[in-house]
N, C-alpha and C positions, 0 to 999 in steps of 0.2 A: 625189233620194231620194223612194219613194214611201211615203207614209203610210193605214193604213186607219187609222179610227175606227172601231169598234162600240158604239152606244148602246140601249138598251134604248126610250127614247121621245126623243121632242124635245122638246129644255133638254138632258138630260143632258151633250150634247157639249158643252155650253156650259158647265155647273156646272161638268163634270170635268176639260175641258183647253181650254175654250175660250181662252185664254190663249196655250197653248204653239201651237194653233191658228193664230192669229192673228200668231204669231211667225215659224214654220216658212212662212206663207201668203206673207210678207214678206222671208224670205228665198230663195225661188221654188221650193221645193220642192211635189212633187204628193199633195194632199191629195183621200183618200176617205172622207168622212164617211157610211156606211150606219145608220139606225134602222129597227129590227127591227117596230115596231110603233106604226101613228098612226091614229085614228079619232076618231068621236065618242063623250064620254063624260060620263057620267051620273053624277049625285050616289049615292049608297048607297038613297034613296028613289024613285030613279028619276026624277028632274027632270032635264033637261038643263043636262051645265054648260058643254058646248061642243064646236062642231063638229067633223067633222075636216075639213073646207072651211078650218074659221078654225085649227086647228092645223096643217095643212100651208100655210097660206101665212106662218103665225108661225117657221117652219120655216126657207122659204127667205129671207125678211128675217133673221132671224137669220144665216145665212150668208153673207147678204151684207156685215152687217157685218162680220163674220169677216175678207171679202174671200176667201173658199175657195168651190169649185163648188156647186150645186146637189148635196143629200144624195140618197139612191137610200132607198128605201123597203121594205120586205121583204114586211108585210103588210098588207093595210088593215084597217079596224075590227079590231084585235085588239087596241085599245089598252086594257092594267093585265087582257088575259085571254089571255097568252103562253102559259102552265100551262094550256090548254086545248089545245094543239098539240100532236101527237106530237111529241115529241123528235128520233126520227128525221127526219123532213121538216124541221124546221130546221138540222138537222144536214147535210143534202144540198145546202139552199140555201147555208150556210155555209163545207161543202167546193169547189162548183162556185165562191163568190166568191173562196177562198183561193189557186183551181188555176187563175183566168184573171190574177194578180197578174201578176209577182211581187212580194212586199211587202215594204218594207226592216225597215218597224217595225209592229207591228200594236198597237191600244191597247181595250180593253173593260172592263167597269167590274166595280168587286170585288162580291161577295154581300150585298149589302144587305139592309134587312127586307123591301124590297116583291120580290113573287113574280116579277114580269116580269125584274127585275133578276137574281134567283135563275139565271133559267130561262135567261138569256143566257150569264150567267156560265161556267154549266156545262155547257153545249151548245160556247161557245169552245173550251173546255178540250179534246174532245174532237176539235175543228176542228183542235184546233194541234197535233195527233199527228203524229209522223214517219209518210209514208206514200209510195209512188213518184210519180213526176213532180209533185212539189212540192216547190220551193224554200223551205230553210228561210229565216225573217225572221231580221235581224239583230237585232231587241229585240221582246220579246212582252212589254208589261206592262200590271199597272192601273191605272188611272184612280180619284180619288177622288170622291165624292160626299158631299155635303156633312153627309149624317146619318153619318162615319165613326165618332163617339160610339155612335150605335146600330145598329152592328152586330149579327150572331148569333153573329160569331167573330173572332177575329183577323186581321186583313189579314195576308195570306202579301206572303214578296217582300221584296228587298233595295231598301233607301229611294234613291230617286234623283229629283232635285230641278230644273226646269228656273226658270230665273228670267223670269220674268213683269213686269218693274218697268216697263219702255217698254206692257205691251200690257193691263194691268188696266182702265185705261180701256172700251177697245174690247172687252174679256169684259163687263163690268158695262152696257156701250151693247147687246151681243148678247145678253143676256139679259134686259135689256130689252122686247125683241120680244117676248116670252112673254107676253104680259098677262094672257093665260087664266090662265097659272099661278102669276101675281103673290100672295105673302100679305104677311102683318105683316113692316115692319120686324124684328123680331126671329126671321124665323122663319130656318131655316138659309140655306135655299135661296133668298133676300134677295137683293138689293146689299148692305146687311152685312152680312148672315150672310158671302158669299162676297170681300166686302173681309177680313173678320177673318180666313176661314181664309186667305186671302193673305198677310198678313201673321203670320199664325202660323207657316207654310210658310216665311216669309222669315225671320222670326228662327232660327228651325232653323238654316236654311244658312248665314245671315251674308249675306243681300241682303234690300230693303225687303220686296218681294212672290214668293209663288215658289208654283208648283202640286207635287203630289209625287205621284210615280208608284212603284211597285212592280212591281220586277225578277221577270218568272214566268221568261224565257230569255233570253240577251244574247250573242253570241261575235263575235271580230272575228279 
């Protein structure tokens, strides 16, 4: 089976499924991890909070934990200024990555508050249109992020739940990597913040830990 990932920056792939990830990597299917946008990035005053030298190598150490390929990149320094790009132009790099597949499951993350998230979101959608010589995937869904509380709207999509109980460890060691993007114990995007929603994910379905994905298209 071959798998895309689309992420908005690097961590996301980690927050969102790093898990099912990690599972799928081990059970020797082909994993393509692509993030849309990495550079260096600045506090709001304009200080430097970190490179993108040190976020593209937190990048491929994170993947390696994973045990999944090296991620492919989309654009550089565009990092948290996606909403500066025509829409079109990612929308062509998008279509040329979906029409050299073909892709069994394709995964990208729901419309979160931050804009870059926004901007992937709905540029996918547009990717994932029926159109000639492209194979449709067998599951198109989203990936969760761990601010799902603060959303702008309702996560669309039928709930579907993979269980993560063997590979939480090695999500919370790959996220890890991120140091740049380390905050408070308490903040979502934590080790607990992203143990709790594991386990919240897992009482859901009735297993200890489970990530949750959202059905956009599915047929078999």
């Amino acid at each position: 089976m071959r798998i895309l990932i689309l992420a908005p920056h690097a961590d996301d792939e980690v927050l969102g499924c790093g898990g099912m990830l990690a599972r799928r990597a081990a059970e020797g299917h082909e994993i393509q991890v692509v993030v849309a946008s990495l550079g260096t990035v600045h506090t709001p005053d304009g200080r430097l909070k970190v490179t993108g030298e040190t976020r593209r190598a937190e990048l491929l150490e994170a993947a390696r934990r994973l045990s999944i390929p090296p991620p492919r990149v989309l654009y550089e320094e565009l990092e948290n200024r996606l909403d500066t790009l025509p829409r079109v132009e990612l929308l062509q790099r998008l279509d040329g990555l979906m029409q050299a597949g073909p892709w069994d499951q394709i995964f990208f993350p729901f419309a979160s508050h931050h804009q870059d998230h926004r901007v992937l979101h709905e540029v996918v959608w547009s990717a994932l249109r029926q159109r000639p010589q492209r194979r449709t995937e067998r599951l198109a869904a989203l990936y969760e992020y761990p601010y799902v509380g603060w959303a702008p709207a309702p996560v669309p999509g039928g709930r579907w739940y993979v269980d993560i109980g063997a590979q939480l460890e090695r999500k919370v060691h790959a996220l890890a990597a991120y140091a740049s993007q380390a905050g408070p114990a308490e903040h979502p995007c934590s080790a607990r913040g992203v143990e709790a929603l594991a386990a919240l994910r897992g009482a859901e379905c009735g297993v200890r830990h489970a990530e949750l994905f959202y059905v956009v298209r599915m047929f078999d």
